[in-house]
Kinemage of the C-alpha trace (Angstrom):
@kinemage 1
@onewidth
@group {chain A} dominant
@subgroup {mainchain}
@vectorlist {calphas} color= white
{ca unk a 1} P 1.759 -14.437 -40.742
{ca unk a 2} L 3.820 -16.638 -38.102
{ca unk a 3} L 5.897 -14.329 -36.196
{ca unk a 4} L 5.469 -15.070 -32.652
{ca unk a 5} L 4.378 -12.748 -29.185
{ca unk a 6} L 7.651 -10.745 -29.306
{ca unk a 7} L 7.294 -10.042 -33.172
{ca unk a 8} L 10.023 -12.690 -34.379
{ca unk a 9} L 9.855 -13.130 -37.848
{ca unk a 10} L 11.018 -16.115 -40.277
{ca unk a 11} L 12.663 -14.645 -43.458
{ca unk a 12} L 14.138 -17.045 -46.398
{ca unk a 13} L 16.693 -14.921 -47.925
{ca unk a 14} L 17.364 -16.429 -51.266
{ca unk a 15} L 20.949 -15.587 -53.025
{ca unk a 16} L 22.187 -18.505 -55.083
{ca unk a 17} L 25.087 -17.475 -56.540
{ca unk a 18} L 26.631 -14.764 -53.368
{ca unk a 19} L 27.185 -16.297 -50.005
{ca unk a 20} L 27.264 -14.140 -47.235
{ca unk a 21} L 29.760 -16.340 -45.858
{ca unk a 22} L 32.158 -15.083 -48.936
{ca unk a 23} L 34.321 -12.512 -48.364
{ca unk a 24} L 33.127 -11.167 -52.061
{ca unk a 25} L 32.557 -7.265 -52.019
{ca unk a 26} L 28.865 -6.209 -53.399
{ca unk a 27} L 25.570 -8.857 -53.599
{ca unk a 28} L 27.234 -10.631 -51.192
{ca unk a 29} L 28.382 -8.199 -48.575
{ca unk a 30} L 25.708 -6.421 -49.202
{ca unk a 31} L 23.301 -10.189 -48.215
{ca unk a 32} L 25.887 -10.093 -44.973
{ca unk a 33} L 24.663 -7.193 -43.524
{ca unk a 34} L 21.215 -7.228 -44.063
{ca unk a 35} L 21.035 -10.648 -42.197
{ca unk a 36} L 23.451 -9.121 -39.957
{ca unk a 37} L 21.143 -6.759 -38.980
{ca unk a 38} L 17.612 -9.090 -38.670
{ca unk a 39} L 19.313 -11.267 -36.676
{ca unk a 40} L 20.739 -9.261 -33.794
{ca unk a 41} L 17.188 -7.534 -34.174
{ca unk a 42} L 16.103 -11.088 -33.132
{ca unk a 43} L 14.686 -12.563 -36.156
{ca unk a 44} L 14.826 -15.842 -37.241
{ca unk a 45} L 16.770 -15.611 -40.830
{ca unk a 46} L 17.788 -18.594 -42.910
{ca unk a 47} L 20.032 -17.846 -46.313
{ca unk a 48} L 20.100 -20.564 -49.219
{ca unk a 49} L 22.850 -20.406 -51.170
{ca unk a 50} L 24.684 -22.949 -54.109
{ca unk a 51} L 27.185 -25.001 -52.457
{ca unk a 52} L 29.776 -24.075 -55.026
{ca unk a 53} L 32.791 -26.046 -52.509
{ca unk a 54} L 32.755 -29.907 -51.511
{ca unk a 55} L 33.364 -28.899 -48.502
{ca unk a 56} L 30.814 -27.114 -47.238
{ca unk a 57} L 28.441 -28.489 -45.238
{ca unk a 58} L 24.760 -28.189 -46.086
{ca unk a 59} L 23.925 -26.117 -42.856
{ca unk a 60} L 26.537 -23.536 -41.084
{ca unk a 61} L 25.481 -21.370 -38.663
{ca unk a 62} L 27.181 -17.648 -39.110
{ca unk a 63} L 28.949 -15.468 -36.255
{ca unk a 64} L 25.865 -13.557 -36.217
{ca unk a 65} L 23.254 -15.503 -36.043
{ca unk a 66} L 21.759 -16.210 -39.038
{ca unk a 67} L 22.065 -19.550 -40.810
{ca unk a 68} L 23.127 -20.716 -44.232
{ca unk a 69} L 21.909 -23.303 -46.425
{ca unk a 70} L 24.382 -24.706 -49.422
{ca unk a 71} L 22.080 -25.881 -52.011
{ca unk a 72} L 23.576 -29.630 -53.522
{ca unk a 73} L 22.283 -28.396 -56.974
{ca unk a 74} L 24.597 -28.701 -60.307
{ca unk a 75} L 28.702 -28.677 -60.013
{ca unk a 76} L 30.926 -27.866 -56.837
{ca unk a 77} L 32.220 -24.683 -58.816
{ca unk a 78} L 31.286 -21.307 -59.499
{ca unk a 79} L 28.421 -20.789 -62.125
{ca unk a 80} L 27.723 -17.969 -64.213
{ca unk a 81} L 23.780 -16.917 -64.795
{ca unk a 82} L 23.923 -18.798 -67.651
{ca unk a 83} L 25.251 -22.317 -66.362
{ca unk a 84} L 23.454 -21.887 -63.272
{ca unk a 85} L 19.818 -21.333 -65.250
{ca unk a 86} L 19.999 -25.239 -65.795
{ca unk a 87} L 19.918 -26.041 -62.212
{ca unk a 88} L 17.282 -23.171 -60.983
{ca unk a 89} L 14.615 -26.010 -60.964
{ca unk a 90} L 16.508 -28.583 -58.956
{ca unk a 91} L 17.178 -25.186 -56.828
{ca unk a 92} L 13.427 -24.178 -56.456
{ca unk a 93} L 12.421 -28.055 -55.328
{ca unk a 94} L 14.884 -27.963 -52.749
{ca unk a 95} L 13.289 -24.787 -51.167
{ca unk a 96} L 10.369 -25.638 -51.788
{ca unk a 97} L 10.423 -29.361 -49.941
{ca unk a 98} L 12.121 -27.339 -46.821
{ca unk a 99} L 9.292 -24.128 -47.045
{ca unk a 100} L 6.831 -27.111 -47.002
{ca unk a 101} L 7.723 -28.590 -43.944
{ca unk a 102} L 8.616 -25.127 -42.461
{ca unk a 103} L 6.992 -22.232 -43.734
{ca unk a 104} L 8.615 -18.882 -43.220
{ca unk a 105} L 6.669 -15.474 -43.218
{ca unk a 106} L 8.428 -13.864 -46.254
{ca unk a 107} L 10.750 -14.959 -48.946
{ca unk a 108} L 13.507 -11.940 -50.048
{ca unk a 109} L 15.424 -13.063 -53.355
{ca unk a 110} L 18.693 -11.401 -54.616
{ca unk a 111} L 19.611 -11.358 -58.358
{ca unk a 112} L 17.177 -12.585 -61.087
{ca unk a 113} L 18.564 -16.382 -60.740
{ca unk a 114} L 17.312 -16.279 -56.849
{ca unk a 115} L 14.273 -14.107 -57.951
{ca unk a 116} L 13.354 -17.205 -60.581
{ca unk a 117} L 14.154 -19.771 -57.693
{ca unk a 118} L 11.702 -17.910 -55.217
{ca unk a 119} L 8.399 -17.763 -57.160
{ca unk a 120} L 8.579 -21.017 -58.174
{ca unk a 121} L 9.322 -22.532 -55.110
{ca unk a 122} L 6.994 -19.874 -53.327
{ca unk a 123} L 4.192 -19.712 -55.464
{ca unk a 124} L 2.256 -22.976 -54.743
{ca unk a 125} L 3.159 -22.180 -51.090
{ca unk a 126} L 1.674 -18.438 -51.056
{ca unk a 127} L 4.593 -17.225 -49.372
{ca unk a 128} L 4.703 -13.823 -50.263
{ca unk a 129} L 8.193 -12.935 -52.248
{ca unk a 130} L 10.194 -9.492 -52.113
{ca unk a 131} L 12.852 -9.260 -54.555
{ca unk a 132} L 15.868 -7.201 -55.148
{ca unk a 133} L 17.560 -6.807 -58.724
{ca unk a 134} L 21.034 -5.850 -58.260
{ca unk a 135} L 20.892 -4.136 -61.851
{ca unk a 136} L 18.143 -5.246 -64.714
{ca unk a 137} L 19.490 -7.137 -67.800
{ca unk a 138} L 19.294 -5.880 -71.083
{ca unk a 139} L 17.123 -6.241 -74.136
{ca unk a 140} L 19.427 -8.845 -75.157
{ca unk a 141} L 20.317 -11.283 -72.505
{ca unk a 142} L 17.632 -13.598 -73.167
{ca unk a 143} L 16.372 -15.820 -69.945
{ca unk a 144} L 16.878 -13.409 -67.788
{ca unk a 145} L 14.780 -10.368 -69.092
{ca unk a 146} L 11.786 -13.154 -69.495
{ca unk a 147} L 12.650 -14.116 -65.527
{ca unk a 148} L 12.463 -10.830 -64.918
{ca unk a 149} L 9.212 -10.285 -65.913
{ca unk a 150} L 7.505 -13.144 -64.405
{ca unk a 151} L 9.085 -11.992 -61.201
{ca unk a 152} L 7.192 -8.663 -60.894
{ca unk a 153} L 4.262 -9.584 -61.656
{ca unk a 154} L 4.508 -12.205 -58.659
{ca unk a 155} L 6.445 -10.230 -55.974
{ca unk a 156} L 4.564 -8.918 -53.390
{ca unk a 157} L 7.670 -5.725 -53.671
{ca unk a 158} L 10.433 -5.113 -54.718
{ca unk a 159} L 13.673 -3.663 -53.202
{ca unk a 160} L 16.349 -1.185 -54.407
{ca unk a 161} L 19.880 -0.038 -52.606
{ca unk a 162} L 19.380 3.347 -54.006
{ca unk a 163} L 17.852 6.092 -55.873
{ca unk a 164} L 19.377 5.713 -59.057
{ca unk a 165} L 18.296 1.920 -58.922
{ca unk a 166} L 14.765 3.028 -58.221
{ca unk a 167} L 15.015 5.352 -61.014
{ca unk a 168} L 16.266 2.551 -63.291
{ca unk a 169} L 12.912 0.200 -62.139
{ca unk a 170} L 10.484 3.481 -62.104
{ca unk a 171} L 11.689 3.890 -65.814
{ca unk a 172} L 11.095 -0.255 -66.617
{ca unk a 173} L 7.628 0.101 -65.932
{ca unk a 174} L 7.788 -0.906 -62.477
{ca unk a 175} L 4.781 0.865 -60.413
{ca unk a 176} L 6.266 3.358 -58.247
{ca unk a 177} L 4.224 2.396 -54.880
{ca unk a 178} L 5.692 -1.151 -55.591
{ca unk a 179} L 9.261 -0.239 -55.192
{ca unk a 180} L 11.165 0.710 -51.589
{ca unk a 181} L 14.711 1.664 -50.982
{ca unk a 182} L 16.064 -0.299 -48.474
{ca unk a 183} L 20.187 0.719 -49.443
{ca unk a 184} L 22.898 -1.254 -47.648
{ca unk a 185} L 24.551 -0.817 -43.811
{ca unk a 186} L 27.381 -1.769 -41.845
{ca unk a 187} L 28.122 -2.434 -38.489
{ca unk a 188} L 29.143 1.327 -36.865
{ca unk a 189} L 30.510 -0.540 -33.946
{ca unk a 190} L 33.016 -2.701 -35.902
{ca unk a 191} L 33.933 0.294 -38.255
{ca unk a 192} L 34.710 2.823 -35.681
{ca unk a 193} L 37.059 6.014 -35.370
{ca unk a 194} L 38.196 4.381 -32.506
{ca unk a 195} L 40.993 1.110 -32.228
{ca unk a 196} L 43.694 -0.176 -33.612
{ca unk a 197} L 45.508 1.658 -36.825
{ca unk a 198} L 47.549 -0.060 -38.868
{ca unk a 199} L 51.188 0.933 -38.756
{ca unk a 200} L 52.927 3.482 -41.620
{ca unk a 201} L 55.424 5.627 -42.116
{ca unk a 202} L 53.954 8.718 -41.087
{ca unk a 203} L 53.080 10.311 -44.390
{ca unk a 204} L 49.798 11.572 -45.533
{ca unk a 205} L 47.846 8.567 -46.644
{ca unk a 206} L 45.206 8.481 -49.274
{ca unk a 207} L 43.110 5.187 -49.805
{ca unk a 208} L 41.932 3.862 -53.294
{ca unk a 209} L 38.886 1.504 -52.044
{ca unk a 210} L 36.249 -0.514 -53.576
{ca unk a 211} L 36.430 -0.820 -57.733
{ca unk a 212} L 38.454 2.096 -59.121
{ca unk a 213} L 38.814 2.585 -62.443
{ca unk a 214} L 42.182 2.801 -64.121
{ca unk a 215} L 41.912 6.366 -65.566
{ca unk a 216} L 41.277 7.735 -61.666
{ca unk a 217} L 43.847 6.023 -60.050
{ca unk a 218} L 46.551 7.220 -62.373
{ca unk a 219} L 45.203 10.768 -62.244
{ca unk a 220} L 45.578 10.687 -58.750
{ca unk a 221} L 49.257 9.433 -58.827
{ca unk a 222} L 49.868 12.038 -61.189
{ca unk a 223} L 48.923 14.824 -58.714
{ca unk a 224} L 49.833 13.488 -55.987
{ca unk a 225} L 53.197 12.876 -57.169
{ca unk a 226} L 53.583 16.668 -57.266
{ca unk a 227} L 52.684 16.599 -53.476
{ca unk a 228} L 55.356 16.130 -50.484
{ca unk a 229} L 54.837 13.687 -47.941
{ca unk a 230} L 51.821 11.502 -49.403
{ca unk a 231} L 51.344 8.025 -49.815
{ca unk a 232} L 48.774 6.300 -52.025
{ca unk a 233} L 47.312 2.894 -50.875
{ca unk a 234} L 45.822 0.381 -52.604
{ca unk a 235} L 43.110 -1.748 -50.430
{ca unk a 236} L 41.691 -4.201 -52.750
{ca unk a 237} L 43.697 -6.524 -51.568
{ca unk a 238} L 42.658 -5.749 -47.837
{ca unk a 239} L 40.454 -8.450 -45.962
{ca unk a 240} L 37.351 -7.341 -43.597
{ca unk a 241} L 38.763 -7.910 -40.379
{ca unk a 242} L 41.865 -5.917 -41.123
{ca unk a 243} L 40.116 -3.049 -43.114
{ca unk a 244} L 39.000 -0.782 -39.694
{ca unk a 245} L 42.299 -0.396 -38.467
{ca unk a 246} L 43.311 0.213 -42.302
{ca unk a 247} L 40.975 2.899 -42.667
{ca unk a 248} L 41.681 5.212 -39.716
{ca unk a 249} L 45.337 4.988 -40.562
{ca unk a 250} L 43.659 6.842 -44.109
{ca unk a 251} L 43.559 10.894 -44.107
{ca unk a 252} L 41.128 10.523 -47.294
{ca unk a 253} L 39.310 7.835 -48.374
{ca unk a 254} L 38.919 7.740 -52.740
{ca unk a 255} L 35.871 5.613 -54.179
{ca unk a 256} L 35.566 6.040 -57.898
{ca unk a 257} L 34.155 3.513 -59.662
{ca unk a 258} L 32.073 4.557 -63.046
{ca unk a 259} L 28.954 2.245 -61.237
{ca unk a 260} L 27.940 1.772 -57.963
{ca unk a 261} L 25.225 -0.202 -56.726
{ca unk a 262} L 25.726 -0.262 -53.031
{ca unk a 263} L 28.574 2.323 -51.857
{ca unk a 264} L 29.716 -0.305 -49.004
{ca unk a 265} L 33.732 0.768 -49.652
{ca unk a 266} L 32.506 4.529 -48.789
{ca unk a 267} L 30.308 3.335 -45.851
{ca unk a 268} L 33.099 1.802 -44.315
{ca unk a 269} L 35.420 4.640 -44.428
{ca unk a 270} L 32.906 7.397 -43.660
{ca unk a 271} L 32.078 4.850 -40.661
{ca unk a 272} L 36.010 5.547 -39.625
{ca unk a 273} L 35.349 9.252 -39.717
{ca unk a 274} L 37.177 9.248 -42.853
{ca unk a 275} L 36.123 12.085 -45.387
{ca unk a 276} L 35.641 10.543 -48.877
{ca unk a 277} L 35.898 11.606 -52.309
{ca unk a 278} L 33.914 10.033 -54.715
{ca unk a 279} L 32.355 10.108 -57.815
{ca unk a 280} L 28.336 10.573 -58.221
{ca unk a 281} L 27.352 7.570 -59.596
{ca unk a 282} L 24.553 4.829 -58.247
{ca unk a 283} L 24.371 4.584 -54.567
{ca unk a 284} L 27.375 6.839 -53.995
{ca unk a 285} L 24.787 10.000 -54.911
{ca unk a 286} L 23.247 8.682 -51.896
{ca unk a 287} L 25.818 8.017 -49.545
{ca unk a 288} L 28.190 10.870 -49.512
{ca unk a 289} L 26.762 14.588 -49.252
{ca unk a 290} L 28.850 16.544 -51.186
{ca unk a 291} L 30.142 19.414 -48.654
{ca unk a 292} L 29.429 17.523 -45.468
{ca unk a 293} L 30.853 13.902 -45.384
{ca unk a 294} L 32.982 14.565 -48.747
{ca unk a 295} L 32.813 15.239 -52.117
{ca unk a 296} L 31.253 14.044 -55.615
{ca unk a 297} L 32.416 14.638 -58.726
{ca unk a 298} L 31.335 13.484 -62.215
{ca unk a 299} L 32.353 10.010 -62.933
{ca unk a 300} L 35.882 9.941 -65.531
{ca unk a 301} L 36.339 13.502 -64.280
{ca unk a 302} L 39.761 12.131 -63.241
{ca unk a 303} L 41.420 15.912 -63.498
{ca unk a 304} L 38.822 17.231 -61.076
{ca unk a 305} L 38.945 14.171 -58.877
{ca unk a 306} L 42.412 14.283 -58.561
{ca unk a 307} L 42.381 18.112 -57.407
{ca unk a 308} L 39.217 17.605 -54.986
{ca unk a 309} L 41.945 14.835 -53.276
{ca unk a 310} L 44.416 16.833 -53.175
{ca unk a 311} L 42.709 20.195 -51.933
{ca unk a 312} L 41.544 18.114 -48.790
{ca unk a 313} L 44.830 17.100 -48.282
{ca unk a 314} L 46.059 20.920 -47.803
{ca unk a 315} L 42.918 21.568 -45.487
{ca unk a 316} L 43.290 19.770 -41.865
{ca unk a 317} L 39.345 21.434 -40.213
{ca unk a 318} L 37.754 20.842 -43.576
{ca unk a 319} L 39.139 16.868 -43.342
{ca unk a 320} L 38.128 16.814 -39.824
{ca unk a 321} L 34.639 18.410 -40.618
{ca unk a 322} L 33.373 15.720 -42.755
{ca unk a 323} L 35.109 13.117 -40.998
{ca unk a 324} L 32.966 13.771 -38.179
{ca unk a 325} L 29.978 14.097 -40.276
{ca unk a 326} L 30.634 10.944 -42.292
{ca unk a 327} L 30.801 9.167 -39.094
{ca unk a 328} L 26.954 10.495 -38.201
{ca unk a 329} L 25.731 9.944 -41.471
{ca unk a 330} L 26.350 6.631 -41.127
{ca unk a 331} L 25.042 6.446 -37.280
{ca unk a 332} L 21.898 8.379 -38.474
{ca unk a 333} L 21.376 6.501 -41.940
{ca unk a 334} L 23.152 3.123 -42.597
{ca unk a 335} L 23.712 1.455 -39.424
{ca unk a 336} L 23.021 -2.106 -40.054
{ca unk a 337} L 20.231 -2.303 -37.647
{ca unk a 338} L 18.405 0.777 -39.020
{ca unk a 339} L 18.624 -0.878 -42.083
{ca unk a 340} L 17.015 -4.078 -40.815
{ca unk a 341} L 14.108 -2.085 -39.463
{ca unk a 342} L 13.326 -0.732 -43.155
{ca unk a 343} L 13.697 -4.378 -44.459
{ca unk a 344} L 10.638 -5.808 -41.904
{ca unk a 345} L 8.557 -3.032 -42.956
{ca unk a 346} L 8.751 -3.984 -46.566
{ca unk a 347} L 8.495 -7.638 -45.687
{ca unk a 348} L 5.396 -6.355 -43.441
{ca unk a 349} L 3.596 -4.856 -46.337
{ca unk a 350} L 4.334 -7.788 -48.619
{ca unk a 351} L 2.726 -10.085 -46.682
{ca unk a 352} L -0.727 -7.544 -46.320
{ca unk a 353} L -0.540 -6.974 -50.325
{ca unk a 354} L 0.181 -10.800 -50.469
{ca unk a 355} L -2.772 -11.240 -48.731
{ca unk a 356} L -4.810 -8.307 -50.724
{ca unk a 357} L -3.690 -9.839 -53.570
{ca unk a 358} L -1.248 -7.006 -54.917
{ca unk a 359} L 1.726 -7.641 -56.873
{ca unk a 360} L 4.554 -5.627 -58.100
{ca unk a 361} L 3.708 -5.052 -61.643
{ca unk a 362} L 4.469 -3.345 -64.438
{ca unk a 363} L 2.013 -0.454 -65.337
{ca unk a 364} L -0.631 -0.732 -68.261
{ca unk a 365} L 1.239 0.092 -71.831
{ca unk a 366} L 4.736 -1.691 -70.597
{ca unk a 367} L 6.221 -4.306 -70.945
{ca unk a 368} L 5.969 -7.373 -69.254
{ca unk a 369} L 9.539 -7.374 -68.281
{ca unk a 370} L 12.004 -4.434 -67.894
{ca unk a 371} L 13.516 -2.699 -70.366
């Protein structure tokens, strides 16, 4: 390994098709503040990314530290898995040609496209890989369950943002001592109870944030409608830097998407000391502890979701309660740079078992891909 006399490592974090630079919600916030997090903890972290703009330049240095690459492979557009698979070799020569001259101590790929990219451009190099899915294709889609495959058997470990996601690799065939849960963070001093709120009217304000689905959001206009002095607030449309000062304005934060694979929205609020209701699905079973920070309820249980909101409406010390204990979940759990620390461990044991010669693969009698 090449990390120097203070323990700096160099980490290639691979994610072709989500630039951290976006301001996308999921893979890519999710990439953000991971490198977010290794680079204030003084690591040396360079992302490669498609340069889906003309004008990007090839190499921009980020706010925090980290660097990112825009890969000239294929058109100056956006690229589904499927367009994109015809470039992944141009991709993995690219990397390859700058891991050659530059080695770094562990490659982390995100998505099956970057996954494909990263053994082949790491394998010759015996850079040890650690890979994140972001959700396994099915049975059907082809190129991507066969990528798949090839890329546990070669990565050194592999990474999930939650339980459930662990669950879902545990059940591929994936060998449980293989597999860490490294979920995602934010920055607790940027989302903070304390600072600006945004200017309203006064009345009680419920959030919708993150992906919603349709069913919830009406249910809860229904009830609320039934409720004096309550506004309902829509922040999809709300950009990062103006989302803090959004949030404390919020007496309840709602999250209810029918999947989840990385709870940011919720993380963000419950950062705020906002109390969140949610529905238990993916990484949100994680995040929010039902009765402390918030509370869970079955996804398209839009009746009872609609209730839970409006019971903590009617209960100031119960709002306050898990406000407070949102706010040190997230201290205690998801800060970005707690998160970072997990992340070098896994990279740590990747490059012993890539040393030892361990991979990630599926156990005897599976599969060799997920299924």
């Amino acid at each position: 390994m090449t990390e120097d006399a203070i323990g700096r490592m160099r980490i290639a974090m691979l994610s072709a098709q989500a630039s951290p630079l976006s301001e996308s919600a999921g893979q890519a916030a999710h990439v953000a503040e991971l490198c977010a997090g290794l680079s204030a903890s003084m690591h040396d972290v360079v992302v490669y990314t498609r340069r889906e703009d003309a004008a990007s330049r090839e190499t921009v240095s980020s706010p925090e530290g980290y660097q990112v690459v825009h890969v000239p492979v294929g058109p100056e557009r956006v690229l589904g898995d499927d367009e994109l698979a015809a470039h992944l070799g141009d991709f993995a020569e690219f990397v390859a040609g700058r891991w050659r001259r530059r080695p770094p101590d562990v490659v982390h790929a995100h998505h099956w496209t970057s996954g494909l990219v990263s053994v082949v451009g790491a394998h010759r190099l015996r850079i040890p890989v650690v890979h994140s899915y972001h959700g396994l294709g099915g049975a059907e889609a082809g190129l991507r369950t066969t990528a798949e495959g090839l890329i546990a058997r070669r990565a050194a470990r592999i990474v999930a943002t939650s339980s459930a996601e662990a669950v879902e690799l545990w059940q591929s065939g994936v060998r449980r001592a293989h597999v860490s849960v490294v979920p995602s963070g934010v920055d607790p001093g940027f989302f903070t109870p304390e600072g600006p709120v945004e200017f309203h009217d006064g009345r009680m304000r419920v959030l919708l944030t993150g992906e919603l689905d349709h069913g919830s959001a009406a249910a809860i206009g229904a009830v609320l409608s039934t409720v004096d002095n309550v506004e309902l607030v829509d922040t999809s449309a709300v950009r990062r830097g103006d989302r803090p000062a959004v949030l404390r304005s919020a007496d309840v934060a709602v999250c209810a998407p029918l999947a989840e694979g990385y709870g940011m929205a919720a993380l963000e609020a419950m950062a705020c000391g906002v109390p969140v209701v949610a529905t238990a699905v993916g990484a949100l079973s994680d995040v929010v502890l039902p009765g402390v920070t918030g509370v869970l309820v079955g996804p398209r249980d839009v009746l009872r979701l609609a209730r839970s909101v409006k019971a903590l409406l009617s209960d100031e010390t119960r709002r306050e309660q898990f406000g407070t204990a949102a706010r040190d979940r997230v201290l205690g759990r998801y800060s970005r740079r707690r998160l970072a620390g997990e992340a070098i461990a896994v990279y740590e044991r990747a490059t012993c078992a890539a040393t030892g010669g361990e991979a990630a693969r599926w156990t005897a009698g599976n599969a060799a891909r997920p299924r």
